[in-house]
N, C-alpha and C positions, 0 to 999 in steps of 0.2 A: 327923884332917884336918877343916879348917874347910868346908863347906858352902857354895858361892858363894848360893845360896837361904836359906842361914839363917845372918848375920853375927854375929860372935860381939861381947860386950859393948862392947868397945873402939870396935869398927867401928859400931855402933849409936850411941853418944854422938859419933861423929865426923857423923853424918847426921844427928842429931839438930841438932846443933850448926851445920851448913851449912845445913838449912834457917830453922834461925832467922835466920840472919842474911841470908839470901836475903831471909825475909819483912821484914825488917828494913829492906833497903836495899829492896823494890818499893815498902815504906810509904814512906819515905824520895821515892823520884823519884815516885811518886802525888802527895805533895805540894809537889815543886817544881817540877810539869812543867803541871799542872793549873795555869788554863785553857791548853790548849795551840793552842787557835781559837775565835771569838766564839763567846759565851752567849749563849741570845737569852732573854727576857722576856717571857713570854706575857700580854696582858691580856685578859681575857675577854668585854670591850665594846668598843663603836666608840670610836674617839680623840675627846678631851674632856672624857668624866669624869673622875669622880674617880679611880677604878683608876687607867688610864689618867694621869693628871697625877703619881700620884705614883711609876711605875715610870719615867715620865719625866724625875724627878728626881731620880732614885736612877744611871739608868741611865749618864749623865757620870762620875758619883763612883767607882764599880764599874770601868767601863773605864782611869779612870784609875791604881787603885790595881792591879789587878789586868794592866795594860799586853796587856788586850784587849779588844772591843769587846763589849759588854754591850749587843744590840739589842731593842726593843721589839716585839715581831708581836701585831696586835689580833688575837684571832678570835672575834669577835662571839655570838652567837645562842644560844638556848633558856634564858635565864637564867642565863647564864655557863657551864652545862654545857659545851659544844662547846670552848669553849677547855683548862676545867678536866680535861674527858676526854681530848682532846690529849695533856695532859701527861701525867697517869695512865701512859698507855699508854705516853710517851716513854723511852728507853735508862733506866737509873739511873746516868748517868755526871757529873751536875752539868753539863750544857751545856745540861739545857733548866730553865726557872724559872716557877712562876705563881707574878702577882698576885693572891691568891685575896681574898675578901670574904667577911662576913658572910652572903651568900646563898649562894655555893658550898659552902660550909664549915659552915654555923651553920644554912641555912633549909630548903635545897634537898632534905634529905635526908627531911624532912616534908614538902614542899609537893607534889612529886614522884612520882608512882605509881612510876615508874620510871627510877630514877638510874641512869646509864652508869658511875659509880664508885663507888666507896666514899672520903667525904672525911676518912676516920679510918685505915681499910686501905693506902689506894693511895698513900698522901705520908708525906714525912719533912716536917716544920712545920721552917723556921729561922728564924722573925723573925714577931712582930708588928711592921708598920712604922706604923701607925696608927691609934687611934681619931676616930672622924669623925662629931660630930651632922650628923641632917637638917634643914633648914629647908622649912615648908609655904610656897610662894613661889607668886604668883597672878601674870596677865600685868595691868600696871599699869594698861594703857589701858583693860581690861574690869574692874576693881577701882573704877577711878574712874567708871565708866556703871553700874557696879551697886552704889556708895555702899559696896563692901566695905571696910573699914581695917583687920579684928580680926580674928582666929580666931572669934568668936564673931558677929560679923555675918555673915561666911561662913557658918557654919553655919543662921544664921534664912534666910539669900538659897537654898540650898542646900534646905533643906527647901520652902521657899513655893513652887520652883521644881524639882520632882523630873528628875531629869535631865538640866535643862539642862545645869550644868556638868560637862566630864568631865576624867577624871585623866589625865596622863600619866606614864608611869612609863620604868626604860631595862630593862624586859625583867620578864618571866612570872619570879614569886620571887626574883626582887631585894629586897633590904631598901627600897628606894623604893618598889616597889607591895606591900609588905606594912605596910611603914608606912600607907599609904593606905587600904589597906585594913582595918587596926586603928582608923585614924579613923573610918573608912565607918561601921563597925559597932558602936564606942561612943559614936559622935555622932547614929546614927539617920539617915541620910542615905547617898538614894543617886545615883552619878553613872557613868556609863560608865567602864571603863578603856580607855586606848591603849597597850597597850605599845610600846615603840620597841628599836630592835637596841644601846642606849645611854643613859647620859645625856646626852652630846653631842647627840647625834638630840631627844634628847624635848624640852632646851632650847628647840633652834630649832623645835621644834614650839609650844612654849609660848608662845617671843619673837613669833612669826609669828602668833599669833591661832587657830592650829587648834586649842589645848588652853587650858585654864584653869586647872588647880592642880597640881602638882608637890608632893612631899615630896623633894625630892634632896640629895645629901650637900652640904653646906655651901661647900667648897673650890670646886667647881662652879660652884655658883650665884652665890658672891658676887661677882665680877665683873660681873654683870645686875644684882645689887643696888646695888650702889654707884653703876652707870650712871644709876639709877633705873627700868630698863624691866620690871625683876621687884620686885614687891612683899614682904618679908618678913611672914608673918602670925607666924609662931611658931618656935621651934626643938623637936624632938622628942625632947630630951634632958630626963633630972629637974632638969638645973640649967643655968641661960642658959648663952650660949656666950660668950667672954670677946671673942670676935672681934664680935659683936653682942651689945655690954652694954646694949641701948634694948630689944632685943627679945623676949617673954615667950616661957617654953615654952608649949607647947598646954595643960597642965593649968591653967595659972596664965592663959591667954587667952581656954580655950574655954569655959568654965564648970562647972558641974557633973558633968556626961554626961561628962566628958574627965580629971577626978579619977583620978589613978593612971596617965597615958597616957604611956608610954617606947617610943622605938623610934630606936638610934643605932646607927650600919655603924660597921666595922672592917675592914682590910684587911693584908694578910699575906704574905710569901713563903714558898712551899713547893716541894719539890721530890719527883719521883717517888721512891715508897718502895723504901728498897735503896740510896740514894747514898752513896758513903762519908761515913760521919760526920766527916773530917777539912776534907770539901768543906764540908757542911754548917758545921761549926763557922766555920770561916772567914770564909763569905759573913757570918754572924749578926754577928762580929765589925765586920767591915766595916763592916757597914749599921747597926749599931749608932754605929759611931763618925760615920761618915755622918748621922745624923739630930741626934747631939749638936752638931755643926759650929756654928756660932752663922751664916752662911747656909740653911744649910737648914733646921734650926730655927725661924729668925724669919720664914722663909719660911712653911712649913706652918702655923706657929702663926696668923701675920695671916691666912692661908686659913681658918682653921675648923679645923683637925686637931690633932690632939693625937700626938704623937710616941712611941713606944713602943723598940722594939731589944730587948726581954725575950729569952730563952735558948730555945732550941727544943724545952725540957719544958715551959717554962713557956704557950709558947704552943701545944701540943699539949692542955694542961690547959683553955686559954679554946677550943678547938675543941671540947672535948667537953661542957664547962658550957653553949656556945652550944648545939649540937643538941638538949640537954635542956631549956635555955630556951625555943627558939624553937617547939620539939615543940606543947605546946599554946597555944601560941598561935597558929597555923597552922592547929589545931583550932577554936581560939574564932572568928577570924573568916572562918571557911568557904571557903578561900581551898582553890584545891586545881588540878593541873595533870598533864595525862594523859601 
């Protein structure tokens, strides 16, 4: 007699066989059921930036394809952490999403005494959605009463005058105030920092007269620029930016002291680690097709950004080359946050 506790061969390929196809058909409605209520979009600064501008441009495309709402939630503070830890800790179901950056992801992990996450452990990466030079941008009315035009006059106005001018950045280990601060300390000059909960924030800091030099991602600023109320001194990329073909890098404007000087953000969607990789695959897809659109494309590109949609190994690989990159350099310009 067969054993109801121990099924005999038959009975074993028949349960075998049922659960496959169990697991077969849950993979199956996982992926036609998903999103089955809005996604939301985490940026991890105040509205304005660049984060910010480009989750907001993604976030239509998404809703549309995916026939649910794909909503934006800023949450500002501590250099993107607070938002980027948000997610971390969020379900791993694909309904929560960050915008991450170059400083979440690439700075933060050196700059840091004490990270709330791990930006390698705690995320599944699905998309680089852009590369994005900085531009060093002065407020114009204090540019022209202080005879600045160049990267390199700045920097004699800046030395003659130790302190006077100070930097604004949109938050403690952002790639903005690390850019700044890699200036700071290959150019021999020093200035106050202001951090701001943003680039948005630090702008109107800038526009208004309370700040005087920014390094902020491009897409951002140019708008100021074009007005003429932000001065472009330089781009902080090794090669101009095609969006500002008049305007020199910093190596090539500030002279010697600034020979060898790189520092350009990148920004990225990821999602808490553990999400089905079918969700993940998906979204990559999407946004991938999303950024080749020749709207959104000619869009970002006349902003300053450079368009990406690479594969979620591939952009797991530029996370971990970033943290190794940014390591000593975080080092070199003494930059550090408790």
């Amino acid at each position: 007699m067969t054993s109801i506790f121990k099924p005999n061969r038959r009975t074993a390929q028949r349960l075998i066989a049922g659960a496959a196809i169990y697991l077969i058909a849950f993979s199956s409605l996982a992926q036609t059921t998903w999103p089955a209520k809005p996604v939301r979009i985490v940026v991890p600064f105040a509205p304005g930036g660049t984060t910010d501008l480009l989750a907001r441009a993604l976030a239509p495309e998404l809703s549309r394809v995916f026939g649910q709402s794909f909503v934006v939630e800023n949450k500002a503070g501590a250099g993107g952490n607070i938002g980027a830890d948000l997610v971390a800790k969020s379900p791993a179901d694909g309904y929560t999403l960050l915008m991450g950056t170059v400083g979440t992801h690439g700075i933060n992990k050196s700059l840091f005494a004490k990270l709330p996450y791990d930006p390698q452990k705690d995320f599944a990466p699905i998309t680089l959605v852009a590369g994005v030079p900085n531009v060093m941008v002065v407020n114009a009315d204090k540019a022209r009463a202080a005879n600045i035009n160049t990267a390199a006059d700045f920097v004699r106005y800046a030395k003659a005058n130790p302190g006077k001018l100070n930097m604004a950045s949109s938050g403690n280990g952002t790639s903005i105030h690390l850019a700044g601060e890699l200036f700071k300390s290959m150019a021999g000059v020093y200035m106050p920092h202001l951090p701001y909960g943003g680039s948005g924030p630090a702008l109107l800091g800038l526009l208004a007269g309370d700040t005087d030099v920014m390094f902020d991602n491009l897409p951002s600023a140019m708008p100021h620029i074009k007005t003429g109320k932000l001065r472009a001194l330089a781009v902080t990329s090794a090669l101009r930016s095609a969006a500002l073909p008049d305007v020199p890098t910093i190596e090539q404007a500030g002279g010697p002291a600034l020979k060898g000087y790189e520092a350009s953000s990148w920004f990225g969607l990821l999602t808490p680690a553990g999400t089905p990789a079918d969700v993940v695959n998906r979204v990559q897809a999407e946004v991938a097709k999303a950024l080749n659109s020749p709207a959104i494309k000619e869009r970002l590109v006349t902003a300053g950004a450079i368009p990406s949609g690479n594969t979620p190994a591939e952009f797991a690989q530029l996370i971990d080359a970033e943290i190794k990159k940014w390591a000593p350099v975080v080092k070199q310009s003494g930059a550090k946050v408790d």
